[in-house]
C-alpha positions as CSV (number, residue, x, y, z in Angstrom):
1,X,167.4,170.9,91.4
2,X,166.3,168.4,93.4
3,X,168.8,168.2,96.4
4,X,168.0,172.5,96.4
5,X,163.7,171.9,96.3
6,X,163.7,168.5,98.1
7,X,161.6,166.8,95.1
8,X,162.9,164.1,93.9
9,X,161.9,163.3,90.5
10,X,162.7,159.8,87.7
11,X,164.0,161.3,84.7
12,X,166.4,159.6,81.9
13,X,169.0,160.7,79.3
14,X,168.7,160.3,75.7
15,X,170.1,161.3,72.4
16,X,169.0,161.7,68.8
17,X,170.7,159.2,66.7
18,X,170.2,161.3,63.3
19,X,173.3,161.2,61.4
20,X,175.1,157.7,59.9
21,X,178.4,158.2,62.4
22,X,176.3,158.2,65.1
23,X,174.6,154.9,64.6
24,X,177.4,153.1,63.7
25,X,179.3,154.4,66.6
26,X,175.9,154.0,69.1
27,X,177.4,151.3,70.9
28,X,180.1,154.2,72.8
29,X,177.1,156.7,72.7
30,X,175.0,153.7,74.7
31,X,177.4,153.9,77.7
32,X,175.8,157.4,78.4
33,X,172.5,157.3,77.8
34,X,169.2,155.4,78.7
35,X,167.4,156.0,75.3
36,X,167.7,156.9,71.7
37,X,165.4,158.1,69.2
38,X,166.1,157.8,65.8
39,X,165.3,160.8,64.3
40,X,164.8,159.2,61.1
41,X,164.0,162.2,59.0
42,X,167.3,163.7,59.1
43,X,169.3,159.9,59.1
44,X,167.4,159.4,55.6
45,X,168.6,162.4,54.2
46,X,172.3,162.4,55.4
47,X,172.1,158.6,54.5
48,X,171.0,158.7,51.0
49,X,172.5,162.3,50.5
50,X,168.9,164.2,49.5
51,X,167.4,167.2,50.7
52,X,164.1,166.6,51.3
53,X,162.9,170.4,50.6
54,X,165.2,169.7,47.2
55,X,163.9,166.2,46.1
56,X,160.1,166.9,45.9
57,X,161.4,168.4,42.5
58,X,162.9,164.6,41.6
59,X,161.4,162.0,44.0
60,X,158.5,160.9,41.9
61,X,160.8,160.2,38.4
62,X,163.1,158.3,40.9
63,X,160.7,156.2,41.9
64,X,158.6,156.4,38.8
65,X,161.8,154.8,37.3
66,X,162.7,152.3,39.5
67,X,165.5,153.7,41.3
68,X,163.4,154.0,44.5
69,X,160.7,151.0,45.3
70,X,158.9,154.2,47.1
71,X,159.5,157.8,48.5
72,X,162.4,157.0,51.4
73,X,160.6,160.0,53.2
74,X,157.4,158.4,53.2
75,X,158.6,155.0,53.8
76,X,161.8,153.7,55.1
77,X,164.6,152.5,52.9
78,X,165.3,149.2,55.1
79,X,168.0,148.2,52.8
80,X,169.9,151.6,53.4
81,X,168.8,153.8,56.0
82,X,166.9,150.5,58.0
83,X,170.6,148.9,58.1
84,X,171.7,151.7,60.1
85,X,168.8,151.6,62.3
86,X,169.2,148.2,63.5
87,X,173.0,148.2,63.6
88,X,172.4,151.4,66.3
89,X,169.8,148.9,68.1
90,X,172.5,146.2,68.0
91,X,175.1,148.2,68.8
92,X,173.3,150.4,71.6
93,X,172.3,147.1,72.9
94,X,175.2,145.3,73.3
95,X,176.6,147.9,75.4
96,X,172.8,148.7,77.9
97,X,170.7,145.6,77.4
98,X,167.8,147.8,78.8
99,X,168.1,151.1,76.6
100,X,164.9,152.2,75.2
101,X,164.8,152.4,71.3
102,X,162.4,154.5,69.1
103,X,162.4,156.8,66.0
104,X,160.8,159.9,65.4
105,X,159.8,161.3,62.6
106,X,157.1,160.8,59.5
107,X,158.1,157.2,59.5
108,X,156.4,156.5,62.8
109,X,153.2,156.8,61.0
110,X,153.8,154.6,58.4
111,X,152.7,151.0,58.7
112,X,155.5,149.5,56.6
113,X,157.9,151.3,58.7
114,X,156.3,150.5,61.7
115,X,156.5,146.8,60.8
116,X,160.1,147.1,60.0
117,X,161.1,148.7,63.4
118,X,159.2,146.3,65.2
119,X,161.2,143.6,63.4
120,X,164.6,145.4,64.3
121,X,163.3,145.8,68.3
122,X,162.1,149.6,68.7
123,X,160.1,149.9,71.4
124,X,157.8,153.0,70.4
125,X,157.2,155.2,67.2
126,X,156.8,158.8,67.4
127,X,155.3,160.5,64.5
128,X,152.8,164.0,63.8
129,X,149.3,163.6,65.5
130,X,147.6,163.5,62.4
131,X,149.1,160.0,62.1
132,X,148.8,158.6,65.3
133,X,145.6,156.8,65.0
134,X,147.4,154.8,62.1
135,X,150.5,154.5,64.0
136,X,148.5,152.7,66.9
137,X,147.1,150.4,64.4
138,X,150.1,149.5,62.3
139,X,152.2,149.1,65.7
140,X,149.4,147.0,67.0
141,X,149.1,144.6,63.8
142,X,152.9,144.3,63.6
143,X,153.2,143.2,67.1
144,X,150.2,140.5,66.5
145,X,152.6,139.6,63.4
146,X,155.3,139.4,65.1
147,X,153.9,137.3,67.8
148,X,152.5,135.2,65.4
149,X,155.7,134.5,63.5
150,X,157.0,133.3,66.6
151,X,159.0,136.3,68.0
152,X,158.8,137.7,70.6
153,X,156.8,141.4,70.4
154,X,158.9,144.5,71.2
155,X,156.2,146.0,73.7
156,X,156.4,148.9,70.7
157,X,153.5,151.6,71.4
């Protein structure tokens, strides 16, 4: 398109890292592209093996039991799902230094998600625009934090 209209135009490949295979095979996907997103809707239910039009049924018992600290869709499950999250970073990273990392998904407006990916180097949050004043505040604060703690901040908007 460009060499036929004469426009040139910047423009980057990316991929959806939504399925467990995928992030722990993101190191061969990094080699071809310049971003991923985390699609982190779809990772937590192929991760924990829950559909989440099925487990509004039995979410609450699970967690009013104990089995889940909180709703995985509401929150991410940084011990399961989280893992594969930063293993993709790490992985995708060892391969492109400069690839872009973000998620997208509900989780991007939740400010103990937010903190986590800023701990595991995303560098934005997508989420719905109901959430995005939130998600500006939470990404803010957990930047501050993370600055504070002594690490460098992720640039995460």
């Amino acid at each position: 398109m460009q060499k036929e209209t004469g426009v040139k135009f910047d423009y980057l490949i990316g991929t959806m890292i939504e399925l467990p295979r995928a992030a722990l095979t993101a190191d061969e996907i990094a080699g071809s592209a310049d971003f991923f997103s985390f699609g982190t809707n779809d990772l937590t239910q192929t991760t924990l093996g829950l559909s989440r039009d099925d487990a509004g049924r039995f979410l609450a018992t699970y967690v009013n039991e104990g089995i889940f600290a909180q709703d995985p869709f509401v929150s991410i499950d940084q011990e399961g799902v989280g893992k594969l999250v930063k293993m993709g970073v790490d992985l995708g990273r060892s391969v492109k230094s400069s690839l872009k990392v973000g998620v997208c998904g509900e989780h991007g407006g939740d400010p103990d998600s937010i903190q986590f990916f800023q701990k595991v180097g995303l560098d934005y949050v997508s989420c719905s625009p109901y959430r995005v004043p939130i998600a500006r505040l939470a990404a803010a604060q957990a930047a501050i934090t993370s600055r504070a703690g002594g690490a460098a901040g992720s640039g995460m908007h």
